[in-house]
N, CA, C and O atoms as a GROMACS GRO file, in nm:
protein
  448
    1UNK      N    1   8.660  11.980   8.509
    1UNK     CA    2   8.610  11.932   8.636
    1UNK      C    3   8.725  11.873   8.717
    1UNK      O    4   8.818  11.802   8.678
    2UNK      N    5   8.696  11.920   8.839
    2UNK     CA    6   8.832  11.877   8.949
    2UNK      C    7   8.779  11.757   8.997
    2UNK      O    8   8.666  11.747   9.044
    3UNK      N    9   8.881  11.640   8.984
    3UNK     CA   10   8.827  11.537   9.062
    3UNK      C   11   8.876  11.477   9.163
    3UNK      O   12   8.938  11.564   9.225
    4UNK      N   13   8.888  11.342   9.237
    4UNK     CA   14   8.879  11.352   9.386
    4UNK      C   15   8.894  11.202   9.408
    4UNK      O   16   8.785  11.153   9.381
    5UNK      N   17   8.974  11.113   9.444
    5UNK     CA   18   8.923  10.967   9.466
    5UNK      C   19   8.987  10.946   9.580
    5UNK      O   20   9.110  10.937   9.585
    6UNK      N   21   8.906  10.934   9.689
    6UNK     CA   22   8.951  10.853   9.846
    6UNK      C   23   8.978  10.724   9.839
    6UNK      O   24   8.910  10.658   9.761
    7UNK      N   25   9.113  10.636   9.941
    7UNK     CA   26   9.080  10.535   9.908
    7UNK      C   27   9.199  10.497  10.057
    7UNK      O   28   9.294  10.571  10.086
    8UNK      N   29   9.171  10.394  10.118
    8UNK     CA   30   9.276  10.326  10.243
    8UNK      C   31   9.157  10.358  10.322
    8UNK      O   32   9.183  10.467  10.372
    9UNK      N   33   9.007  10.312  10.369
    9UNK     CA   34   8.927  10.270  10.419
    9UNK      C   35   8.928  10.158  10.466
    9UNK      O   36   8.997  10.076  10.407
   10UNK      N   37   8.860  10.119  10.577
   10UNK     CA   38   8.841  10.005  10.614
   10UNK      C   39   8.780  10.012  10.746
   10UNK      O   40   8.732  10.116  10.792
   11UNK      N   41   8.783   9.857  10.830
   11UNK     CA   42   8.733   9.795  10.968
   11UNK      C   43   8.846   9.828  11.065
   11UNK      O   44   8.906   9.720  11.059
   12UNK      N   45   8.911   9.897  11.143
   12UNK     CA   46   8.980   9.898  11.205
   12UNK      C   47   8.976   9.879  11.358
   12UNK      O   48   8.858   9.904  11.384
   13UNK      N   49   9.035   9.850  11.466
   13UNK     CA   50   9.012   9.802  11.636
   13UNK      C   51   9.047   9.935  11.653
   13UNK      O   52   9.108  10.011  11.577
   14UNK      N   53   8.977   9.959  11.817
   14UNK     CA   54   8.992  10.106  11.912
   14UNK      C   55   9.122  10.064  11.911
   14UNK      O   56   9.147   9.947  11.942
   15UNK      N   57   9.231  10.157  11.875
   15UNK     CA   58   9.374  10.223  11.895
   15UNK      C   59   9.402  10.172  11.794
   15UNK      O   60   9.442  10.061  11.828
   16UNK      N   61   9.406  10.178  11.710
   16UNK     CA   62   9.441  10.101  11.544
   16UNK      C   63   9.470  10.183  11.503
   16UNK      O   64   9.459  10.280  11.578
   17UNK      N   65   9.528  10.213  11.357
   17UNK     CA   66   9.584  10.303  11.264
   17UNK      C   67   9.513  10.247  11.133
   17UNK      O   68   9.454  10.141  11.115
   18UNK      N   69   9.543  10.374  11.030
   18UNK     CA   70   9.450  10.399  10.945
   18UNK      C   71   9.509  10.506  10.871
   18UNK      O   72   9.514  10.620  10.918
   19UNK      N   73   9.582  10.456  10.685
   19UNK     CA   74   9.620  10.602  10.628
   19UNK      C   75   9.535  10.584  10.503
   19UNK      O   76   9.533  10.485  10.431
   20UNK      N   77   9.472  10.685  10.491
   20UNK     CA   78   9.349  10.735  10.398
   20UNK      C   79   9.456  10.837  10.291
   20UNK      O   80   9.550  10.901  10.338
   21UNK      N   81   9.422  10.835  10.146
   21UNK     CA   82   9.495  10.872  10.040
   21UNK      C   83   9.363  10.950   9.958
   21UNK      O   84   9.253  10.895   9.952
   22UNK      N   85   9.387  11.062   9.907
   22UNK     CA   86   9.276  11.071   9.757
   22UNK      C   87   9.407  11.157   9.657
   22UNK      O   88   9.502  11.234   9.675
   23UNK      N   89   9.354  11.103   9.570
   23UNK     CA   90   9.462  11.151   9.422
   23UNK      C   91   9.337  11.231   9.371
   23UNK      O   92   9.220  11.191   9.375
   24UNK      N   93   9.389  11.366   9.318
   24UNK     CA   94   9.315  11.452   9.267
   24UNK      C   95   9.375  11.485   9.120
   24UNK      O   96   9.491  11.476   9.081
   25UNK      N   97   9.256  11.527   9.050
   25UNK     CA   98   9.271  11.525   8.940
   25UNK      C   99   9.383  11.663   8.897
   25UNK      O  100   9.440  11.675   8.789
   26UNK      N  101   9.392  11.750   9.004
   26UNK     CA  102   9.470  11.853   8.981
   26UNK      C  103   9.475  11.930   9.140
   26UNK      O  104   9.361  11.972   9.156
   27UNK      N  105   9.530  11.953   9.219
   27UNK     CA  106   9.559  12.042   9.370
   27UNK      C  107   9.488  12.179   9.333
   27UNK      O  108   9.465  12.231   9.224
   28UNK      N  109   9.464  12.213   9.443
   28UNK     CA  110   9.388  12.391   9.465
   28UNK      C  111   9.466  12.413   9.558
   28UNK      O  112   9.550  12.330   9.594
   29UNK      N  113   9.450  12.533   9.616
   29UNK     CA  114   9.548  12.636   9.772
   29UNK      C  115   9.509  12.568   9.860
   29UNK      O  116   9.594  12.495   9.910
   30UNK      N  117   9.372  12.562   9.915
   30UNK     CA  118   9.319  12.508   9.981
   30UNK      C  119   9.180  12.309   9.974
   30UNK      O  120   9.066  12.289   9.933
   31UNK      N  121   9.278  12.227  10.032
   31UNK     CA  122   9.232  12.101  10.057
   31UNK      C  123   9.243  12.004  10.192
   31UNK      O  124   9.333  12.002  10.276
   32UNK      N  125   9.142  11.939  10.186
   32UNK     CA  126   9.115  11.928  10.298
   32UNK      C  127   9.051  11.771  10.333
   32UNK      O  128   9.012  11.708  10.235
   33UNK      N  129   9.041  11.721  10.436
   33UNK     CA  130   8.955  11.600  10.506
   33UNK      C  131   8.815  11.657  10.608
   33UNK      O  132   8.814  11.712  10.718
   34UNK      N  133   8.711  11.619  10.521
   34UNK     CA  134   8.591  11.547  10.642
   34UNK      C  135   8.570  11.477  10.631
   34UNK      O  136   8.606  11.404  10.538
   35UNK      N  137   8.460  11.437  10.762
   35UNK     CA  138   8.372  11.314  10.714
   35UNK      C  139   8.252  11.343  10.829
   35UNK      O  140   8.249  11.416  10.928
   36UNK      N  141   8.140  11.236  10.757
   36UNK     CA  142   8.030  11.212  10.791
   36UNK      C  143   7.949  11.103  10.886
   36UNK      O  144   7.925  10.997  10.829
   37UNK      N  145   7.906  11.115  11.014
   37UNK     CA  146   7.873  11.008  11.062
   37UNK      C  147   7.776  10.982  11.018
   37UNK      O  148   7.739  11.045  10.919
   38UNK      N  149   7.704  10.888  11.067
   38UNK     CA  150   7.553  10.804  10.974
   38UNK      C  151   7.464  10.913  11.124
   38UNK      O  152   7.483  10.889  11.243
   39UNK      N  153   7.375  11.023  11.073
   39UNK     CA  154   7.274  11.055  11.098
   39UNK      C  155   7.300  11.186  11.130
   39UNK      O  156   7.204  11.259  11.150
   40UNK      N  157   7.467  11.252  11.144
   40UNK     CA  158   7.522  11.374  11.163
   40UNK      C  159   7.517  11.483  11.047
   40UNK      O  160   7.466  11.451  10.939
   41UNK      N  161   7.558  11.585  11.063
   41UNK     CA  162   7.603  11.661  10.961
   41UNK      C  163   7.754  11.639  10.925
   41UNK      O  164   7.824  11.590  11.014
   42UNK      N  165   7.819  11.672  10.793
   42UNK     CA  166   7.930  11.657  10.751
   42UNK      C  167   8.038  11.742  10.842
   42UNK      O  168   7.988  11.846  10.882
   43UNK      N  169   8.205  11.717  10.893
   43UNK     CA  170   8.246  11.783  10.994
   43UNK      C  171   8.361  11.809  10.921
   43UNK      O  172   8.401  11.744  10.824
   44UNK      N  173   8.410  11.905  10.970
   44UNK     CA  174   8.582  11.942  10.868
   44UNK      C  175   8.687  11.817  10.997
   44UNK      O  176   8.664  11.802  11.117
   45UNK      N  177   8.772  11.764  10.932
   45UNK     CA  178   8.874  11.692  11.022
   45UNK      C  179   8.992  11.757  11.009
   45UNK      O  180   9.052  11.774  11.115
   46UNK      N  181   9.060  11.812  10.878
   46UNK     CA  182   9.129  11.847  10.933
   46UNK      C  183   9.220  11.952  10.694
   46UNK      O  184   9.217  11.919  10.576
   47UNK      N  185   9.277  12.076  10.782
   47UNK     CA  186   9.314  12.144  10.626
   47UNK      C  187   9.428  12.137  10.625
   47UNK      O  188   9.509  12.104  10.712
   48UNK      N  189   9.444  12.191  10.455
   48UNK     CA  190   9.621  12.206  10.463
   48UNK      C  191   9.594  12.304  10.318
   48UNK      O  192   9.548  12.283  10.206
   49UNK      N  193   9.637  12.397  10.375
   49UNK     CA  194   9.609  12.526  10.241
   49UNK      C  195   9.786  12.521  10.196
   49UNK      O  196   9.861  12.429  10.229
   50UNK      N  197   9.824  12.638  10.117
   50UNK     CA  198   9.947  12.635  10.041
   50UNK      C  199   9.974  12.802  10.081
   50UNK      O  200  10.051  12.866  10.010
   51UNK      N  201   9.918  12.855  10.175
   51UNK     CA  202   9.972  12.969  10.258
   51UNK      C  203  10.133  12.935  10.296
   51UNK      O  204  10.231  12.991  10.245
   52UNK      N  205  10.135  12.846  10.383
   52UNK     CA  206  10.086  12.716  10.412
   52UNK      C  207  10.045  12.764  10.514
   52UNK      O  208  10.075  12.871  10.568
   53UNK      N  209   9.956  12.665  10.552
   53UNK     CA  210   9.843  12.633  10.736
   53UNK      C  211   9.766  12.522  10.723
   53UNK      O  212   9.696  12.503  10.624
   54UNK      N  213   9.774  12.440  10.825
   54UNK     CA  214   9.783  12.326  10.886
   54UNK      C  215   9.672  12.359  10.985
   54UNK      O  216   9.708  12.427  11.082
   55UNK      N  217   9.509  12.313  10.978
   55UNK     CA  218   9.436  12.311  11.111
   55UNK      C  219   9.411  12.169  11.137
   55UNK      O  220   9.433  12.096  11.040
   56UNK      N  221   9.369  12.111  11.245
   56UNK     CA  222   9.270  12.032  11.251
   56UNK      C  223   9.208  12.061  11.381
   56UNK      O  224   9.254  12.127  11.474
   57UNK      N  225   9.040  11.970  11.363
   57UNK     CA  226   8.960  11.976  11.485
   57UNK      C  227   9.026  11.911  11.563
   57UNK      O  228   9.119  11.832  11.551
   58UNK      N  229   8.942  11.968  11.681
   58UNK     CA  230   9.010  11.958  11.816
   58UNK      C  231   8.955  11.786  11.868
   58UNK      O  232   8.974  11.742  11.982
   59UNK      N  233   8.912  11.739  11.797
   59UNK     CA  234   8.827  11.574  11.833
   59UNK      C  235   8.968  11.499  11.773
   59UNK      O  236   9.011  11.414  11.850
   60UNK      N  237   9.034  11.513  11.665
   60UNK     CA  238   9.110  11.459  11.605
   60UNK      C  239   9.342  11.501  11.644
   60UNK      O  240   9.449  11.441  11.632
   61UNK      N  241   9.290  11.638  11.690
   61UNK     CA  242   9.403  11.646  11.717
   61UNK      C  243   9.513  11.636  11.774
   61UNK      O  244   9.484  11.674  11.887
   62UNK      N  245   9.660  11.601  11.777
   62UNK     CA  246   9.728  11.482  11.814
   62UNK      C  247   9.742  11.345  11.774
   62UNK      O  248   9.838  11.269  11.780
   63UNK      N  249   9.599  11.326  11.720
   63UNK     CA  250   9.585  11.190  11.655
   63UNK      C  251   9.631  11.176  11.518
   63UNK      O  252   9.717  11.098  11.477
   64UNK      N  253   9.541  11.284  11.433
   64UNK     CA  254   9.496  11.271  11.271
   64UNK      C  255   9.723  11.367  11.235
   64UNK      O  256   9.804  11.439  11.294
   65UNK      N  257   9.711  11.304  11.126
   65UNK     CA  258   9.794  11.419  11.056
   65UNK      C  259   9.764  11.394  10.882
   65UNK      O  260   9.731  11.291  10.823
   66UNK      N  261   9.789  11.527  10.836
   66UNK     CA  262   9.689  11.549  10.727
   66UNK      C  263   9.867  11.620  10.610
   66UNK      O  264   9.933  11.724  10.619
   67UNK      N  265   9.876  11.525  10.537
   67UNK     CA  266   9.976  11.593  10.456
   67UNK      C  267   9.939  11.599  10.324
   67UNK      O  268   9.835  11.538  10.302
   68UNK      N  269  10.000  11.664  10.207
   68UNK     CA  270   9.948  11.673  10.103
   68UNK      C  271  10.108  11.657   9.994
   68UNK      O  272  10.218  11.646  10.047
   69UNK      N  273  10.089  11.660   9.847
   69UNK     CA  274  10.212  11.604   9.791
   69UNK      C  275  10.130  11.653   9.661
   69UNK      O  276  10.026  11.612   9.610
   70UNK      N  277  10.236  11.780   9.620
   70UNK     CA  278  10.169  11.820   9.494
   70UNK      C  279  10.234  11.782   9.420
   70UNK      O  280  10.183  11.834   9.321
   71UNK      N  281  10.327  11.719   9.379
   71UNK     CA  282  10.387  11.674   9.253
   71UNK      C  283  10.302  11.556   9.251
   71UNK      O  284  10.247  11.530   9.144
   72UNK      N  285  10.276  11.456   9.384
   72UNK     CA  286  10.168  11.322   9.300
   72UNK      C  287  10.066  11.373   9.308
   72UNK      O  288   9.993  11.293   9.249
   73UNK      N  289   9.988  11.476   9.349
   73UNK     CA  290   9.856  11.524   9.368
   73UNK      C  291   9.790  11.430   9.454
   73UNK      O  292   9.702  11.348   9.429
   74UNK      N  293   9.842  11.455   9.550
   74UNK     CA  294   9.799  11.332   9.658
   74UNK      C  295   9.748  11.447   9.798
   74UNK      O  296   9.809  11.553   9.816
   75UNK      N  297   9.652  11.412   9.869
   75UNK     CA  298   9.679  11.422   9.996
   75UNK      C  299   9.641  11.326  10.105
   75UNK      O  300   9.536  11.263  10.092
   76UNK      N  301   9.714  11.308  10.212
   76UNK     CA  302   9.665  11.139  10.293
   76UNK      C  303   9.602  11.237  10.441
   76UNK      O  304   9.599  11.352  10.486
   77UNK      N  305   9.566  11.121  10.467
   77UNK     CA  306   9.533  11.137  10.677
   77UNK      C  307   9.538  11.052  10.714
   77UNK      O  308   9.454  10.962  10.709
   78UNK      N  309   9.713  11.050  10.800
   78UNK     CA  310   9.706  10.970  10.825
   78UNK      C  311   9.644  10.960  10.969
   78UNK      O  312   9.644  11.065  11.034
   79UNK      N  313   9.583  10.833  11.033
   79UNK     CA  314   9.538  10.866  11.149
   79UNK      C  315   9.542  10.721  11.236
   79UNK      O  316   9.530  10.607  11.192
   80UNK      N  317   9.567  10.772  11.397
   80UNK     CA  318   9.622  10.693  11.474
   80UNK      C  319   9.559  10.675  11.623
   80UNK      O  320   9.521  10.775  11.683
   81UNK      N  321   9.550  10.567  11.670
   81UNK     CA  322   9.455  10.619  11.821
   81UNK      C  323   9.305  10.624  11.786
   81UNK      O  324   9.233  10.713  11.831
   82UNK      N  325   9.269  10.547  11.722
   82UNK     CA  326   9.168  10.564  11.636
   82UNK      C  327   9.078  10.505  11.774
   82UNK      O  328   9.119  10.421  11.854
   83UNK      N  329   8.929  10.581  11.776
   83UNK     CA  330   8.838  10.556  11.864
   83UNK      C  331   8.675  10.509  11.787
   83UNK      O  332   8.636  10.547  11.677
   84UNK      N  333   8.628  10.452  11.845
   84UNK     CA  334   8.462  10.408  11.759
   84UNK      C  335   8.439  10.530  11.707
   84UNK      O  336   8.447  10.522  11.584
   85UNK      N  337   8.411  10.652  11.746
   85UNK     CA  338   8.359  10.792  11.776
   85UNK      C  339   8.455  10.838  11.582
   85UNK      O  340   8.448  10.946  11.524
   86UNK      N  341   8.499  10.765  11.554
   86UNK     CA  342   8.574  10.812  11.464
   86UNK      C  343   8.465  10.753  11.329
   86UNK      O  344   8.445  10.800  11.217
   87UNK      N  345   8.421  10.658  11.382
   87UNK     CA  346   8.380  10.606  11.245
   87UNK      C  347   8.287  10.688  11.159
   87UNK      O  348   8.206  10.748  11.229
   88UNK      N  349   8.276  10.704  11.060
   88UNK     CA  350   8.235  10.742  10.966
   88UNK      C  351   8.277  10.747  10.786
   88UNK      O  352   8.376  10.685  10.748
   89UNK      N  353   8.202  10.818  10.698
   89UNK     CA  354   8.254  10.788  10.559
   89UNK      C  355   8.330  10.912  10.577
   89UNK      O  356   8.297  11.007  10.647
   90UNK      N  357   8.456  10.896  10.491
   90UNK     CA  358   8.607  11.035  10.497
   90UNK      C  359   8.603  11.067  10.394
   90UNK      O  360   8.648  10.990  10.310
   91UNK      N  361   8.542  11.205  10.350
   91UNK     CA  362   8.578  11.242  10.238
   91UNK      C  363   8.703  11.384  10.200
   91UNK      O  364   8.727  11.475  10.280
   92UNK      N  365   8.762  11.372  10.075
   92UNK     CA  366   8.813  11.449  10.017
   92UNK      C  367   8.759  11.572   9.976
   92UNK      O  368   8.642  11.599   9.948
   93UNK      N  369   8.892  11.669   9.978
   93UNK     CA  370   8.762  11.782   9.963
   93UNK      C  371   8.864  11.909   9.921
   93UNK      O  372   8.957  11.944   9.993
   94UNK      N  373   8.834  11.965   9.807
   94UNK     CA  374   8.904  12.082   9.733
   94UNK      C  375   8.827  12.214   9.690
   94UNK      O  376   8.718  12.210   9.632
   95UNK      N  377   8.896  12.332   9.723
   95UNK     CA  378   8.827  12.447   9.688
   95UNK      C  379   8.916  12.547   9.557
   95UNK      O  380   9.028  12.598   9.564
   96UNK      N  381   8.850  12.549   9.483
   96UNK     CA  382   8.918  12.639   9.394
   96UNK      C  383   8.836  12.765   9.341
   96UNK      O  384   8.730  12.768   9.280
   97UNK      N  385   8.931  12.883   9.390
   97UNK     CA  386   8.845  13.024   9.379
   97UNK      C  387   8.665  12.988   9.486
   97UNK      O  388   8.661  12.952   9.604
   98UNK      N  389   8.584  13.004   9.423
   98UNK     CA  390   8.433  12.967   9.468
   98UNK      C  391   8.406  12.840   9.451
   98UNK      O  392   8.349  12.824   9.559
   99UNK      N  393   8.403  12.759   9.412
   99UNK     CA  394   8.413  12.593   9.366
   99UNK      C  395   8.446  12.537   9.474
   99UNK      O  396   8.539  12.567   9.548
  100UNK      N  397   8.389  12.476   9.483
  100UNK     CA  398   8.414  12.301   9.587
  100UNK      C  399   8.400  12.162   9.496
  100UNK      O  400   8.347  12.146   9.386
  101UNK      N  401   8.469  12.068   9.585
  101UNK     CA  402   8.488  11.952   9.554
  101UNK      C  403   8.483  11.868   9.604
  101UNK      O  404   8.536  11.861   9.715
  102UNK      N  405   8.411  11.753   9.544
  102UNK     CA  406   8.470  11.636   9.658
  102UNK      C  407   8.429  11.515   9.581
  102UNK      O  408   8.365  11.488   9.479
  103UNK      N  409   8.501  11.446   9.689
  103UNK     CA  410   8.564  11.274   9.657
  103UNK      C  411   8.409  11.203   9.691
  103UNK      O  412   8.323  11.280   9.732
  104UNK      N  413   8.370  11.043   9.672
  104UNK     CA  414   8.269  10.985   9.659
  104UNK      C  415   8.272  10.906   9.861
  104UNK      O  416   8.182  10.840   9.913
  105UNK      N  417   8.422  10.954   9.930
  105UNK     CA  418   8.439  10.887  10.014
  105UNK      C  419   8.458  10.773  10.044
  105UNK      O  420   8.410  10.679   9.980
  106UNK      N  421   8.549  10.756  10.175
  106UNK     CA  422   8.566  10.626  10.174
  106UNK      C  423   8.537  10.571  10.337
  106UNK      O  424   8.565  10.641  10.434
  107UNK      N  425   8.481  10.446  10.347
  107UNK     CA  426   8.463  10.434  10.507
  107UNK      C  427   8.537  10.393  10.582
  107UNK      O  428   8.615  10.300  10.558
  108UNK      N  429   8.527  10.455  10.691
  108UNK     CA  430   8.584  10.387  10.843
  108UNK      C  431   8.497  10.352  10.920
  108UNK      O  432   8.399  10.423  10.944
  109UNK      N  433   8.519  10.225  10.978
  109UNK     CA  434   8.481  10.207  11.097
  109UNK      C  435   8.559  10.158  11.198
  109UNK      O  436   8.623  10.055  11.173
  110UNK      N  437   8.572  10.222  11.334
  110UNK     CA  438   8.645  10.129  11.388
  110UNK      C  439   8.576  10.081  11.550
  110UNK      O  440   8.525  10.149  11.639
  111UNK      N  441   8.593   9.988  11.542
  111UNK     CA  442   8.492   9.867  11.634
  111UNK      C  443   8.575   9.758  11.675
  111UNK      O  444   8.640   9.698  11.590
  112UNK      N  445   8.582   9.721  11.810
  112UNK     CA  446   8.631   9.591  11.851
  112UNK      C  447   8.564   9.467  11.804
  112UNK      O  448   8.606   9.357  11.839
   0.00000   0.00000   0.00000
């Protein structure tokens, strides 16, 4: 079993910064950041496959940057310019072959 732990959550102010980390129990080609607002559906924020390719949504982009580190099995987001509209729980998220994965999430909110 592939596992997943998010963690650099918190309360943050409109234009604040915010770097979110999950250590995985082992990397796939393709991994990635969403998250979930309270009453939305889950949204992709942003990938980083081992093609390599680099997307993110267009709500986040310029802002978010999404790197990954396979020797610690890490990948962060970091993210900056942070707006209310952002808040939600961020989860981790790995695909291997047909398989998905994911982290238990971690929250943001950010609020004056």
């Amino acid at each position: 079993q592939l596992q997943l732990s998010e963690s650099g959550g918190g309360l943050v102010q409109p234009g604040g910064s915010l770097r979110l980390s999950c250590s995985a129990s082992r990397m796939t080609a393709t991994m990635a950041w969403y998250r979930q607002a309270p009453g939305k559906q889950r949204e992709l924020v942003a990938t980083f496959t081992t093609t390599p390719n680099i997307n993110y949504s267009d709500s986040v982009k310029g802002r978010f940057t999404i790197s990954r580190d396979d020797n610690e099995k890490k990948i962060y987001l970091e993210m900056k310019s942070l707006k209310p509209e952002d808040t939600a729980v961020y989860y981790c998220y790995a695909r291997s072959g047909v398989r998905t994965y994911w982290g238990k999430g971690t929250q943001v909110t950010v609020s004056p």
